[in-house]
N, C-alpha and C positions, 0 to 999 in steps of 0.2 A: 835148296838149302833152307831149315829151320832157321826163322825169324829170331832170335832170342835178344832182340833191343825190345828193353822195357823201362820206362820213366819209373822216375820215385813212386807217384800216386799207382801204379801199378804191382811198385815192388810192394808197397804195404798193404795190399789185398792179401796177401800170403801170410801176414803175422796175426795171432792170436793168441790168446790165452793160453798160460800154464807149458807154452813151448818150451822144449830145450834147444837150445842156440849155441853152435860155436859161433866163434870172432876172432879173427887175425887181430895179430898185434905184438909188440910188446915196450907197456908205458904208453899206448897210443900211436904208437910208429907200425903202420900196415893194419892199421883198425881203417874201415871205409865209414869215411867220416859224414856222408850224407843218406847212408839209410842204419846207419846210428840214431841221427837224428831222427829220419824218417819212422821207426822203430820205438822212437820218445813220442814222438807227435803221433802215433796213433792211437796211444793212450793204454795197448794193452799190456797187462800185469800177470803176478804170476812165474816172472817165466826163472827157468835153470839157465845162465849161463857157463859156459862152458872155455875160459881164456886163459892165458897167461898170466894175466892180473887184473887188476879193474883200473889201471892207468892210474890219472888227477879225476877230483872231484868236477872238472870242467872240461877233462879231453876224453877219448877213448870212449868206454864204455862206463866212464864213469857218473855219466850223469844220469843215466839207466839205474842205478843203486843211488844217487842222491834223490831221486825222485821217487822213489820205492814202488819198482817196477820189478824188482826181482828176489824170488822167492828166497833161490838157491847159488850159490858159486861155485865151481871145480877150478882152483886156478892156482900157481906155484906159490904166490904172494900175493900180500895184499897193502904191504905195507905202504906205497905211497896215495894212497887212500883213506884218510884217518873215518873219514864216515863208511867202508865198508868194515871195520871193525869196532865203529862205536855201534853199527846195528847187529853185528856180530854177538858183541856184548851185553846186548840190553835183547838178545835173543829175538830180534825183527828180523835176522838174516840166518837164512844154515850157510856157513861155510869149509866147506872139505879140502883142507890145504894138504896137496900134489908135490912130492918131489918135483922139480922143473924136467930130467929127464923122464923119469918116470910119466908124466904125463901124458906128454909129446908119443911116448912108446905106448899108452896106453889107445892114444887117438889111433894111431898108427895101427895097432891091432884093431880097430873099429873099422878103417879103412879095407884092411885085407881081409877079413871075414875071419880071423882069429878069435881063437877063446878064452884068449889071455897070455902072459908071458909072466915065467920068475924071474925075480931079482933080489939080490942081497940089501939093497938100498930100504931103510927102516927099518931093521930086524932089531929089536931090543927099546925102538923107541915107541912112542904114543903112533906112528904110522902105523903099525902093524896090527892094531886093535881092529877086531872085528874081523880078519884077514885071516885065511889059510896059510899055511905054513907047510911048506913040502924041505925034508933034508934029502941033498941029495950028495955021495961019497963027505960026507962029514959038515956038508956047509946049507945055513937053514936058508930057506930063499922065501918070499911072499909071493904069492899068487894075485898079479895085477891081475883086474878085468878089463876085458876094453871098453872103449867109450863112442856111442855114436850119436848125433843130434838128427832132431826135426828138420833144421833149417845152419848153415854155414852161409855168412858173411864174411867175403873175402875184398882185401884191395889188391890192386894191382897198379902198374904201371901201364902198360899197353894191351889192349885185347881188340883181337880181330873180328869180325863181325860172325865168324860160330864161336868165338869164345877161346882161343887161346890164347894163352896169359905172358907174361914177361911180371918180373918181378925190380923194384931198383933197390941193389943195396938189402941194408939191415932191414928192409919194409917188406921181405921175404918170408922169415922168419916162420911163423906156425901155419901160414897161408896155405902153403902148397896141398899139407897133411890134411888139412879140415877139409878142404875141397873133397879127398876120398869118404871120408867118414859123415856126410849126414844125407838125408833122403831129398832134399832140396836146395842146389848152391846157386844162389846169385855173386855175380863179380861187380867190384866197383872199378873199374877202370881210371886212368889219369886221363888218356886219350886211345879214341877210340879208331884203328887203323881197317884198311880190305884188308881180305884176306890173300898172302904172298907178300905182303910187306914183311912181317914176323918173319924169320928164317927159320926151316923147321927144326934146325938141333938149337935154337936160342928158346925156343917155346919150354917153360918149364911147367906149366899146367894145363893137360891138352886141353883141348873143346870139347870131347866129350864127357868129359867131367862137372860140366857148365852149366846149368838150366837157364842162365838169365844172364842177360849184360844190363846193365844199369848205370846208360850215362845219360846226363843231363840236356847233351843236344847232338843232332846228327855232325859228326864229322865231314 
């Protein structure tokens, strides 16, 4: 059985420059809060994130955009973040604000190898700029693309030692989805169990999905 416990100083060998990153989360709830950090503390810049929001100026991923570490944002909102829209505004940050479902559907096609999916959601407003446009029996739809990252940062509640996951609660949320859609997932676990403790129809993210566990000390 692959090894996949790896400490912090190990998970930040893998970040670099100009990455694109998804992150669980939403508001900071199911954002993995110590290689967040880890991620601030290796000092590199540059990168696209890819979330639901950028949370508070002090939770989430939000201290990643107070320290202007990121280029780019893909996320549904941004509003409880007043410094991801003051650099928004004074043009230090690109930000591409996502319908909230439309997102998720767009990861989603990133994860199963799709080429995109229509939807009615934006047609007539500033979303649809730049966007194909397919009508189909009388109704105009936009052609999403999908979305896939370098690196997914996932939390969790329980992970077994190949990596599968339990989720608690609303701390589910975009987790599951980013695990499929990028080229390398590390998981932050609460605690870290053998494998056969999980039961296998409660596991909602298998192990092979998993590249990395990333807890702080052996269980």
């Amino acid at each position: 059985m692959k090894n996949k416990h790896i400490d912090i100083q190990q998970a930040a060998e893998h970040f670099r420059d100009g990455m694109t990153i998804m992150v669980g989360g939403f508001m900071g709830v199911g954002t993995p809060p110590n290689l967040v950090e880890a991620l601030l503390n290796s000092g590199v810049k540059d990168l696209t994130l890819i979330a639901n929001d950028t949370a508070f100026v002090d939770t989430g991923i939000g201290p990643l955009i107070v320290n202007g570490r990121v280029k780019k944002v893909i996320a549904s909102h941004i509003g409880t973040n007043p410094e991801t829209g003051r650099q928004m505004i004074a043009g230090e940050l690109d930000v591409e604000l996502v319908p909230q479902g439309t997102l998720i559907e767009r990861i989603r096609c990133g994860g199963a190898g799709l080429g995109g999916f229509l939807t009615p959601t934006g047609v007539g407003t500033v979303v649809e700029e730049g966007k194909q446009k397919i009508t189909i029996d009388g109704t105009e739809y936009l052609l999403e693309l999908p979305l896939r990252a370098d690196l997914a940062l996932i939390q969790a509640h329980q992970s077994d030692r190949q990596g599968n996951l339990t989720y608690q609660l609303t701390a589910r949320n975009f987790n599951p989805l980013i695990a499929l859609a990028a080229d390398l997932v590390m998981a932050e676990p609460d605690s870290l169990v053998e494998v056969g403790h999980i039961a296998p129809d409660a596991v909602m993210t298998p192990a092979a999905l998993i590249d990395h566990i990333v807890y702080p000390k052996e269980s």
